[in-house]
Kinemage of the C-alpha trace (Angstrom):
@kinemage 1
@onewidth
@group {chain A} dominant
@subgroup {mainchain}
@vectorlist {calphas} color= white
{ca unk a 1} P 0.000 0.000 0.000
{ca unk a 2} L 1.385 3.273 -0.887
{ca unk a 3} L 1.844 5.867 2.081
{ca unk a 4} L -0.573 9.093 2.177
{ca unk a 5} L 2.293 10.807 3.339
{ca unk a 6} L 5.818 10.397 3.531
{ca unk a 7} L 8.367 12.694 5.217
{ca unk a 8} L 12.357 12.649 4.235
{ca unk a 9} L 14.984 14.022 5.658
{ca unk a 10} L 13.328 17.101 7.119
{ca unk a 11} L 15.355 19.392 8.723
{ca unk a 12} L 13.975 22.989 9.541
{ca unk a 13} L 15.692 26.142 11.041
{ca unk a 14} L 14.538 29.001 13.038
{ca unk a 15} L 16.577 32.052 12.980
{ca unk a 16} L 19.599 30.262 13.027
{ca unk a 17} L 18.613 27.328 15.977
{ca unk a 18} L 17.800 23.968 14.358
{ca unk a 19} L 14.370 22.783 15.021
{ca unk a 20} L 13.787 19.737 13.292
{ca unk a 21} L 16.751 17.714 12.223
{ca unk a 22} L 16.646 15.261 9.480
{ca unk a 23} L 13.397 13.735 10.614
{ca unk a 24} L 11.874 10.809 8.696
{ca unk a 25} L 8.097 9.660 8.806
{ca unk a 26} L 5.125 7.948 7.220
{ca unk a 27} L 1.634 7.622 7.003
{ca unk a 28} L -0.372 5.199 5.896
{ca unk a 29} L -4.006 5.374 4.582
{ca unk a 30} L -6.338 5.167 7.374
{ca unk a 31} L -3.268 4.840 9.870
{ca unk a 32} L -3.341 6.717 13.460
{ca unk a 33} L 0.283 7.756 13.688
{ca unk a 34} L 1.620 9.445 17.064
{ca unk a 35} L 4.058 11.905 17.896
{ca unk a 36} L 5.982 12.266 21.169
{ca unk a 37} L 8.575 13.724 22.636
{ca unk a 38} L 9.328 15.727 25.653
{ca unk a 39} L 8.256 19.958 26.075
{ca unk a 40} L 10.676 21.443 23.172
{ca unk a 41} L 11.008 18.155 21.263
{ca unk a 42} L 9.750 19.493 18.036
{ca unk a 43} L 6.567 18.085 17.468
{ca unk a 44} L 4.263 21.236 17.035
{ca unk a 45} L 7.365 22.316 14.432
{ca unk a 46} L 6.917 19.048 12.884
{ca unk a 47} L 3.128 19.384 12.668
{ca unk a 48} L 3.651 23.107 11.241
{ca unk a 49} L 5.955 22.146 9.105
{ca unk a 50} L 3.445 19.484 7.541
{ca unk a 51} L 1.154 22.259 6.372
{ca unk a 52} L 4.162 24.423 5.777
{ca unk a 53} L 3.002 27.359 7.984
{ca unk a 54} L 6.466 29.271 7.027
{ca unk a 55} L 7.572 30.458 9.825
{ca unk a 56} L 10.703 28.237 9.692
{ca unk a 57} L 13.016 27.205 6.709
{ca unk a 58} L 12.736 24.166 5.590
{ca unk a 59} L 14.960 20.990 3.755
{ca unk a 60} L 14.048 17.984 2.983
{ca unk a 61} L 10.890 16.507 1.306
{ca unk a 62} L 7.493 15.927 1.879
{ca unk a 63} L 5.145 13.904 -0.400
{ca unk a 64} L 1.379 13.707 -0.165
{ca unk a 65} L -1.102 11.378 -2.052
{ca unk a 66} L 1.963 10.214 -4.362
{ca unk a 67} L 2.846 14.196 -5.127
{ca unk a 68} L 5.759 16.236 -4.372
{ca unk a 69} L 4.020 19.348 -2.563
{ca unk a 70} L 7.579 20.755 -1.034
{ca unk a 71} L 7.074 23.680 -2.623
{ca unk a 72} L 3.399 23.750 -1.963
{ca unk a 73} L 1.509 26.773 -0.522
{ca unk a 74} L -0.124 25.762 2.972
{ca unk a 75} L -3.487 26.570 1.333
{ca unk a 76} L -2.373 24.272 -1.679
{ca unk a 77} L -1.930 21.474 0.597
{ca unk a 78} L -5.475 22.066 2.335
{ca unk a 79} L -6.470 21.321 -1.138
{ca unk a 80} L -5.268 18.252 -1.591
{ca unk a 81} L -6.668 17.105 1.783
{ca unk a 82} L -4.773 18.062 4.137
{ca unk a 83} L -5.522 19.189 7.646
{ca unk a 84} L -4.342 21.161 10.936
{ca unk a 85} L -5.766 21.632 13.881
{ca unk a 86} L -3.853 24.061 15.814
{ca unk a 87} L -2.498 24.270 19.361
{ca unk a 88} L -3.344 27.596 19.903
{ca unk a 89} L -6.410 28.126 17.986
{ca unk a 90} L -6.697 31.733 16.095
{ca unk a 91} L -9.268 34.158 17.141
{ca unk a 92} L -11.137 35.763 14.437
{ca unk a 93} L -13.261 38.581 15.263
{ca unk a 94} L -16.439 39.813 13.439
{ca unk a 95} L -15.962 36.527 11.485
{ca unk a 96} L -18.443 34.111 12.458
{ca unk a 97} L -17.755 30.074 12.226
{ca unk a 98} L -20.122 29.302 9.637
{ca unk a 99} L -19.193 31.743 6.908
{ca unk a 100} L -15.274 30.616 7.424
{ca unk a 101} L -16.344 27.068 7.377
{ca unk a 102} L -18.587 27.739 4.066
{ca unk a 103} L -15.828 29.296 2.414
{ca unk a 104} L -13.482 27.055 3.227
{ca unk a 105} L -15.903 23.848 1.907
{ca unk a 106} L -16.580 26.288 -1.208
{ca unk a 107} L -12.994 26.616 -2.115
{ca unk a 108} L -12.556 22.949 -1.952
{ca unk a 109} L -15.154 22.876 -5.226
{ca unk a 110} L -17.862 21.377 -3.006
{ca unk a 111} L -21.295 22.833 -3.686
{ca unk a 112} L -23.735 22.268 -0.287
{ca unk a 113} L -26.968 24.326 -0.289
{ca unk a 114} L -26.983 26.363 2.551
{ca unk a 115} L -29.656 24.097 4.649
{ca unk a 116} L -27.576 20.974 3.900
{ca unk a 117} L -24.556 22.473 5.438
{ca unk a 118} L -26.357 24.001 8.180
{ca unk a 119} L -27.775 20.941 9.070
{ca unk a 120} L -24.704 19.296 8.713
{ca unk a 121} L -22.313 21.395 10.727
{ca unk a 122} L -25.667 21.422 13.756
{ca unk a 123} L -25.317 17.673 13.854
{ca unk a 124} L -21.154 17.764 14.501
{ca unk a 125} L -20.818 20.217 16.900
{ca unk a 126} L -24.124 18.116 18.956
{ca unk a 127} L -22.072 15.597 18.362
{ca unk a 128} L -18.841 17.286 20.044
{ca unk a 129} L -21.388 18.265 23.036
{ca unk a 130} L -21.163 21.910 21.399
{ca unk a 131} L -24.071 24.460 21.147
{ca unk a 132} L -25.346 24.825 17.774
{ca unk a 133} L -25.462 28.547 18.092
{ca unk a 134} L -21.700 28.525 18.382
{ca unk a 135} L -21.639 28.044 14.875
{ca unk a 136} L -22.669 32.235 14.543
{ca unk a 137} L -20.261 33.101 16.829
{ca unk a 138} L -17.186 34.664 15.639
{ca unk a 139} L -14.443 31.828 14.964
{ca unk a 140} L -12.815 30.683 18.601
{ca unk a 141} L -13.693 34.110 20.215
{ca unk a 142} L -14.904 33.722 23.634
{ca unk a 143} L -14.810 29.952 23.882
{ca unk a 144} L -12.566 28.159 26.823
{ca unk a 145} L -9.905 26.408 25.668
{ca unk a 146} L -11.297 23.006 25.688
{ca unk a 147} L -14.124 23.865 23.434
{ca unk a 148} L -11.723 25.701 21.079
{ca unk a 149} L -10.694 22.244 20.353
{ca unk a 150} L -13.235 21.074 20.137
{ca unk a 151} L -14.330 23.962 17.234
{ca unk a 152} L -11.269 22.561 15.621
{ca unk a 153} L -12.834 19.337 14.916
{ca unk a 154} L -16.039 20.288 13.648
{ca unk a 155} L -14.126 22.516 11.192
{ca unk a 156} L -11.933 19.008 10.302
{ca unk a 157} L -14.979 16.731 9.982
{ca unk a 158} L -17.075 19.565 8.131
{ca unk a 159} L -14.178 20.143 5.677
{ca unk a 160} L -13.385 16.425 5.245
{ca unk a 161} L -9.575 15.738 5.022
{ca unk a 162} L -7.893 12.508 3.855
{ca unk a 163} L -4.647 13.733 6.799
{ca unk a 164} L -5.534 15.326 9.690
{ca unk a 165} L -2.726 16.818 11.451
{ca unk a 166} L -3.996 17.182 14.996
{ca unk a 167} L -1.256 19.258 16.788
{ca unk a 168} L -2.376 18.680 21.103
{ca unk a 169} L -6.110 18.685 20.641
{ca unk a 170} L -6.854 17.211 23.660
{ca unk a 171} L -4.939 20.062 25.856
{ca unk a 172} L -7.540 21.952 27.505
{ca unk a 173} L -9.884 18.896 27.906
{ca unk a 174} L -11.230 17.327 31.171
{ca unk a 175} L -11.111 13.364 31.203
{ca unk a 176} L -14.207 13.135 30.448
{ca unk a 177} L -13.875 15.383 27.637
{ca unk a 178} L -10.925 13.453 26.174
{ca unk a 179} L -12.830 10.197 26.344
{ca unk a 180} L -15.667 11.391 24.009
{ca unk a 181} L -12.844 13.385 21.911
{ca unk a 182} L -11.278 10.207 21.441
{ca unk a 183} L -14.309 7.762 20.695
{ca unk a 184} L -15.558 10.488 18.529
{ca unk a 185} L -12.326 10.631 16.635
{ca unk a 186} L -12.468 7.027 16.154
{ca unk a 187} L -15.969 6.635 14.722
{ca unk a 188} L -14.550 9.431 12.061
{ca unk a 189} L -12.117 7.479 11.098
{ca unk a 190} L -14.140 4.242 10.448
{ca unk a 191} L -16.542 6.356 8.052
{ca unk a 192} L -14.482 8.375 6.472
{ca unk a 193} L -10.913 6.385 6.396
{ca unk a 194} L -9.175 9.525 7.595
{ca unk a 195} L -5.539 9.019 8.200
{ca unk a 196} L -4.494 11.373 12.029
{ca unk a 197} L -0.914 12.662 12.823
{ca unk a 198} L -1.346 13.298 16.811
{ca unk a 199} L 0.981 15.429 18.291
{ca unk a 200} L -0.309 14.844 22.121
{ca unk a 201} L 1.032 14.760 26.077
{ca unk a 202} L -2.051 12.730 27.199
{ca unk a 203} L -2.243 9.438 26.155
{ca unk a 204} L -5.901 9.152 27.097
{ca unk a 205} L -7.001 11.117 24.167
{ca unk a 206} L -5.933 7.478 22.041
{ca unk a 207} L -7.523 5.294 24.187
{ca unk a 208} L -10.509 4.461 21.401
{ca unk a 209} L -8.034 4.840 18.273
{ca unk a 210} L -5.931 1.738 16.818
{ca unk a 211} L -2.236 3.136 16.738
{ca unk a 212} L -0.366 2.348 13.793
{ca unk a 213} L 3.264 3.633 14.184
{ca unk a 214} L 4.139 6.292 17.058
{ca unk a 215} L 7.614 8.126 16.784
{ca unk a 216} L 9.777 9.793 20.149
{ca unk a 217} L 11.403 13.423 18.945
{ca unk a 218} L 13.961 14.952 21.198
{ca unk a 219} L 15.900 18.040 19.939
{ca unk a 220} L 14.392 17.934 17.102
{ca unk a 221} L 15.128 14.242 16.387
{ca unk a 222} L 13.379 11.028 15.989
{ca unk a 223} L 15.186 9.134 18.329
{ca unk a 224} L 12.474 5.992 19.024
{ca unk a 225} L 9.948 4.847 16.237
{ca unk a 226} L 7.295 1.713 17.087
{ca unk a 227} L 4.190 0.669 17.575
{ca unk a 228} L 1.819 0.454 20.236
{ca unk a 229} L 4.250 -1.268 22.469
{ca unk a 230} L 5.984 1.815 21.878
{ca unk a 231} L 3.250 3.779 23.949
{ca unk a 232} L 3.288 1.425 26.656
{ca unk a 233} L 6.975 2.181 27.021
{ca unk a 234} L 6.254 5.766 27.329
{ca unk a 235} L 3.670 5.624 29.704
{ca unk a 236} L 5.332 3.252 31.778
{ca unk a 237} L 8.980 5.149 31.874
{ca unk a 238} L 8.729 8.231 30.295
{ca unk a 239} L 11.452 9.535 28.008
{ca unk a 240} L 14.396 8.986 30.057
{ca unk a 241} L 14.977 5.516 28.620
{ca unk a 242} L 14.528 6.710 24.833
């Protein structure tokens, strides 16, 4: 089976200081792959670097779907499929939810009347355990920081991504929280054969999810790749032994 994605020798530097170095990885279709790494590892650069947010410059390559995108624009690899969910969610005032959402489905070539998507994005965020009106509410303004997270879902299952790149979606969430996060994450991925990258702290958020392959940074290195056994390593002794 060819790999959705497939990362080679990225490297990526930051005025001067070396934030990712030389760091391999793929994804398969479907697969739940899981990055790790202690505070300053490089795994929100990694995830950035993914949809090429250019803040950082970058060597190395990065295929998607069988395609070179390198060079791609972040908002050329959104096209193709591709997904972030952010850390820090942006605040966007005066610009409600829906209308970004709508554009952002629009631009994708997808035509939804206006009911259908309506409709639609009223059933995810009830599923999330979100207020429909919060979808006329200007994008992540006023929201606590576990149901900005949760906003960032509903904007990946509205806009339908083969890759999600979910960069610490479960910070901010109770346990409780992170249980339905993580069941609801996993019932997405059986319909819709969505491949995740999660970048994540909190193990608990993968507790309904089948792991494929998880990978350790530190420094900006991948210096442990595995499976699930993998995690149970982690939880059991940290990153000392890596």
């Amino acid at each position: 089976m060819m790999n959705l994605l497939e990362v080679t020798a990225l490297s990526a530097e930051y005025e001067g200081k070396k934030i990712l170095d030389g760091v391999s990885m793929s994804v398969k279709p479907g697969e739940t792959v899981v990055i790790l790494g202690p505070n300053g590892a490089g795994k929100s650069s990694l995830a950035r670097a993914i949809m090429d947010l250019g803040e950082l410059r970058y060597s190395g390559k990065i295929s998607f779907d069988g395609q070179d995108i390198s060079r791609k624009s972040t908002a050329g690899r959104a096209r193709l499929g591709m997904f972030l969910a952010y850390q820090n969610p942006i605040e966007i005032p005066g610009l409600p939810m829906s209308e970004a959402l709508r554009s952002a489905v629009e631009a994708q070539g997808r035509k939804l009347r206006l009911t259908d998507f309506q409709r639609k994005l009223a059933d995810i965020l009830d599923e999330l355990g979100l207020n429909p009106f919060a979808a006329t509410r200007a994008l992540n303004v006023g929201f606590s920081g576990g149901e900005k997270k949760k906003l960032e879902l509903a904007q990946m299952m509205m806009l339908e991504p083969k890759l999600a790149v979910l960069d610490e979606i479960d910070s901010g969430l109770d346990i409780d929280a992170a249980a339905k996060i993580s069941e609801v994450l996993a019932n997405y991925q059986r319909k819709t054969g969505v491949s995740y990258v999660i970048v994540t702290h909190n193990l608990r958020i993968l507790q309904k999810l089948q792991v494929g392959q998880v990978y350790v940074l530190k420094s900006g290195k991948v210096v442990a790749k595995g499976g699930p056994k993998l995690l149970e390593e982690v939880r059991k002794n940290g990153f000392k032994t890596l």
